[in-house]
C-alpha positions in Angstrom: 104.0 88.0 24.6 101.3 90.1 25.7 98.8 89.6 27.9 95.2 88.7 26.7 92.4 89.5 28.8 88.9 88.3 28.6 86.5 90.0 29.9 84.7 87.2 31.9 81.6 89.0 32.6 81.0 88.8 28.9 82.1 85.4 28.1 79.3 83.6 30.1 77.6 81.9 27.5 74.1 83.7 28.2 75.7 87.0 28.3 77.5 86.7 25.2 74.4 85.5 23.4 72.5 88.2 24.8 75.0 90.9 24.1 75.2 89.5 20.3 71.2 89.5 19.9 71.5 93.0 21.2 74.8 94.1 18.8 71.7 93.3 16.2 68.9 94.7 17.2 67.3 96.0 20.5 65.0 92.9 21.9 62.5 92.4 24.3 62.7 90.5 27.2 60.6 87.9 25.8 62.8 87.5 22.9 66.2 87.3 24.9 64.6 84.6 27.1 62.9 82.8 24.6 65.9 82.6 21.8 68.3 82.0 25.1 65.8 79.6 26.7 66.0 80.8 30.4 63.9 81.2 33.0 63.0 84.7 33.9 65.0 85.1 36.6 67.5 83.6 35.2 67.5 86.6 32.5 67.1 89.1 34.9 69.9 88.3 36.8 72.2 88.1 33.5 70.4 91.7 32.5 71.5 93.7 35.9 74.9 92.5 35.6 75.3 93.5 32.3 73.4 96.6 33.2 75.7 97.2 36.0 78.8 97.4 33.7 77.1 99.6 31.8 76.7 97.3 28.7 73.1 97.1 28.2 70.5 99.1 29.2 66.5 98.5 29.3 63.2 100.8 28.5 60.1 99.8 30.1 56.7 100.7 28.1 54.6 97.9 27.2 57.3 95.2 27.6 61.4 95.4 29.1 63.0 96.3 26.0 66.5 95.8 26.1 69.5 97.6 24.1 73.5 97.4 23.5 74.8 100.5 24.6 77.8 102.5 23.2 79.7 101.1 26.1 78.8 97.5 25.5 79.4 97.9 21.8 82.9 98.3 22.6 83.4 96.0 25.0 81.7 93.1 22.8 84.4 94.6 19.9 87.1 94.2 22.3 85.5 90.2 23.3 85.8 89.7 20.1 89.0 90.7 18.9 90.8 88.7 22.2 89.0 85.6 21.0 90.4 85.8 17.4 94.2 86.5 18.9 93.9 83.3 21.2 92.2 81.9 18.3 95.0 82.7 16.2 98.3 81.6 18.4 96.1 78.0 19.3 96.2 77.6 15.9 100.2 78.6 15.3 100.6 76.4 18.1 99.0 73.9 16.9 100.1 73.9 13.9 103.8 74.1 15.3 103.1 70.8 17.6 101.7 68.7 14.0 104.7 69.6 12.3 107.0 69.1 15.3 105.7 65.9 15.5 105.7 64.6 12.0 109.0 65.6 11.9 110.4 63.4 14.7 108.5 60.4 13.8 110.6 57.5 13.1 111.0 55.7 9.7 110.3 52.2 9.3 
């Protein structure tokens, strides 16, 4: 079996959500931290990592405007394929284990 790896910086729940928002559309800060409901900080914190790894990237103007960048497309891709394979053998297990176990059930 080969290894699945997650890529944990993603899979932080606030990241992810930010990351699919931004697979959309580019968003302001506002928006991220409204939809997301954190605290400023909060986002900013979650921003500069994902900045750092070179998966987002911001414009200032008016507001922070914050985009997915090529590099983050691919990584949120690669997220998502991971989670349908684990998603996938959970479920072979799974459905392995019912069988297994209806099949050794005893008979009355």
């Amino acid at each position: 079996m080969s290894k699945l790896q997650i890529d944990w910086l993603i899979h932080e729940p606030n990241r992810l959500g930010m990351m699919t928002m931004l697979a959309a559309q580019p968003c302001t800060f506002v928006e991220v931290r409204t939809r997301l409901s954190l605290t400023d900080g909060n986002l900013a914190t979650h921003a500069r990592l994902l900045e750092a790894a070179g998966y987002i990237a911001h414009q200032k103007d008016i507001c922070t405007t914050y985009i997915l960048t090529h590099d983050g497309r691919e990584a949120l891709v690669q997220y998502v394929a991971t989670a349908q394979n684990i998603n996938a053998m959970l479920m072979a297990a799974l459905t392995t284990t019912v069988r297994f176990a209806s099949q050794s059930l005893p008979t009355t």
